[in-house]
C-alpha positions in Angstrom: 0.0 0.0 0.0 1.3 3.2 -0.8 0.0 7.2 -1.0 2.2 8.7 -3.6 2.1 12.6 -4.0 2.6 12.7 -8.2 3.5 16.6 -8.0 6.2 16.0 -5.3 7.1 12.8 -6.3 7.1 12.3 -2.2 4.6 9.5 -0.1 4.5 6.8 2.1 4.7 3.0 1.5 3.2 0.6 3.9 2.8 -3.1 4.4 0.2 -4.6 6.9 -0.5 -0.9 7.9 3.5 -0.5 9.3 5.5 2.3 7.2 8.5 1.2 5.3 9.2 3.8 3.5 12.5 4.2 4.6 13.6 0.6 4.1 15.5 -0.5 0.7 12.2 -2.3 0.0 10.1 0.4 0.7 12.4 3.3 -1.4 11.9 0.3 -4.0 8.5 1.3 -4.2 8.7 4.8 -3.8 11.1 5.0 -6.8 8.5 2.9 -9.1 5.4 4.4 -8.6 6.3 7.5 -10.8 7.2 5.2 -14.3 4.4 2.7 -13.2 1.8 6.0 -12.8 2.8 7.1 -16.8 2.6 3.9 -17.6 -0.7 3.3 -16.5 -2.0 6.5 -17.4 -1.3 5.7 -21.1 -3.5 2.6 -20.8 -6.6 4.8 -19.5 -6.2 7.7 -20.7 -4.1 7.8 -23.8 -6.3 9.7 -26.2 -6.3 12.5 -23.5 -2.3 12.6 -23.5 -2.4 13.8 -27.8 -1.1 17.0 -27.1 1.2 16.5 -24.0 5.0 18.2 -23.9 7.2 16.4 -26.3 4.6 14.0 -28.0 4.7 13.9 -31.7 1.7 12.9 -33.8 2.1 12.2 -37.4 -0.6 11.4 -40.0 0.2 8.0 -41.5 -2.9 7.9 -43.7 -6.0 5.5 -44.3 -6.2 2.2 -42.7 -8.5 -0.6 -41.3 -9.4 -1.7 -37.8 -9.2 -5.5 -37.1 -12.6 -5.2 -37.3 -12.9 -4.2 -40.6 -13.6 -0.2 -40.2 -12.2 2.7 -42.1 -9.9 4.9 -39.7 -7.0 7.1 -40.2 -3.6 6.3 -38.4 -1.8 8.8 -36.2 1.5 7.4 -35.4 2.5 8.9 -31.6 6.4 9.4 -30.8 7.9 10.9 -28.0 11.2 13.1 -27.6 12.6 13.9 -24.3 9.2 13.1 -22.4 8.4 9.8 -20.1 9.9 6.7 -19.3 10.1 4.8 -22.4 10.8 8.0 -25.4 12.1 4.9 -27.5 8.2 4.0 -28.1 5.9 4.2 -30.4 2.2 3.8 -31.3 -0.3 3.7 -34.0 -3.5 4.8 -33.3 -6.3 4.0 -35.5 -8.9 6.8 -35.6 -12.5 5.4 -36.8 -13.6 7.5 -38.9 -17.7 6.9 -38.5 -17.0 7.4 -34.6 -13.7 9.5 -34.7 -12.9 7.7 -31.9 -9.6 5.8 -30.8 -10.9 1.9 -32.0 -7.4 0.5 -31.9 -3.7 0.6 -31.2 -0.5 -0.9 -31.7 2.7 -0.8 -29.5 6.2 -0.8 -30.8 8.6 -1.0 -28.3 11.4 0.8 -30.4 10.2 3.3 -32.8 11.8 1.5 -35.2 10.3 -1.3 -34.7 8.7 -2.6 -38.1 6.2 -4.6 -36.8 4.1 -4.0 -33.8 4.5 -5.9 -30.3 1.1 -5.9 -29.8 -2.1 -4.5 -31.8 -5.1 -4.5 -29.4 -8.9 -3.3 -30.1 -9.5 0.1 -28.0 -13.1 -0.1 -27.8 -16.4 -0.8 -25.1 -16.3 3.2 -24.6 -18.6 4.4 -21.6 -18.9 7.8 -19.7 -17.2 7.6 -16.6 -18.6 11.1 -14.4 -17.7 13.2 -17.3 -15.5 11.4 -19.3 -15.8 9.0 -22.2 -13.3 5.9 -21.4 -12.5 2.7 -23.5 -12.2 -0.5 -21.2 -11.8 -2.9 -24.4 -8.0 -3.7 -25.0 -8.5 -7.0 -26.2 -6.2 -8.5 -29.0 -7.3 -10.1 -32.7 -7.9 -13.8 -30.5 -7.6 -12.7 -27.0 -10.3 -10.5 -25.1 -9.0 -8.5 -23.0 -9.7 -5.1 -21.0 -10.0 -2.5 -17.8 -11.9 -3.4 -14.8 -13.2 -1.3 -12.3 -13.0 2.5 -14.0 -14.3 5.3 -11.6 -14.3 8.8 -12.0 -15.2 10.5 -8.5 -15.6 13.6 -8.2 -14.8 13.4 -4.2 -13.3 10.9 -2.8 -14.2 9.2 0.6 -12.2 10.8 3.8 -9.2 9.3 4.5 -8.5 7.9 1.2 -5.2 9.0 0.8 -4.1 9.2 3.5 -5.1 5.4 4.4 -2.1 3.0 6.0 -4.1 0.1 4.4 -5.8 -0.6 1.6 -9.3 0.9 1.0 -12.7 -0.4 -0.7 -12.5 0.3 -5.1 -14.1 3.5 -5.7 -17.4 2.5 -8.0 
């Protein structure tokens, strides 16, 4: 269990409600939860990170969703930004929906071939945002679980020494 403070990059980590956050395994944890928060971030929120600091977005032209639909690929670089700059994605831009329907990971922008091209679909409104859970592959479903988007959270949430109740 940790409480991380992303704009201080300072918190707390603790394990059956003791802090170890001073401990080599706790400073462990402390120094991951940065990389593992922009990780993460890009897998929920991706299409909200376009226009960040040092992403680059290049029109790759017309293409086709696994499932058949007519979209338009942006290819998405990044220079000097994040924890992995030596990334790159295709994102495949439906053009009925002009929503994100699908992506593909290249774990060096080089990369000719993808590592992974996954469906980025089952879009609901979460509070007042409209989030894909679907990240399922050609043969292998896949997805998010448990998506919230409070607008408060309960007292003590962040500041909790154990872990707390999913937010629904």
């Amino acid at each position: 269990m940790a409480n991380y403070n992303l704009n201080t990059k300072k918190g707390e980590v603790y394990s059956r409600g003791q802090d170890i956050s001073a401990t080599p395994a706790g400073q462990k944890v402390l120094d991951r939860l940065m990389p593992i928060w922009i990780n993460n971030s890009y897998w929920l929120v991706m299409p909200f990170k376009l226009k960040d600091s040092g992403v680059t977005l290049t029109y790759k032209g017309e293409g086709k969703t696994m499932d058949g639909a007519t979209a338009d690929i942006l290819q998405m670089t990044f220079k000097n930004v994040g924890v992995t700059p030596q990334n790159r994605y295709e994102l495949l831009v439906n053009r009925a929906t002009n929503l994100i329907e699908e992506w593909a990971y290249f774990a060096k922008a080089t990369d000719a071939q993808p590592a992974f091209r996954r469906r980025w679909n089952e879009y609901a409104k979460h509070g007042q945002l409209m989030l894909a859970a679907g990240r399922s592959e050609a043969t292998k479903p896949g997805g998010l679980e448990n998506i919230a988007a409070a607008q408060t959270l309960p007292a003590g949430v962040m500041t909790s020494k154990t872990p707390v109740a999913k937010l629904k």
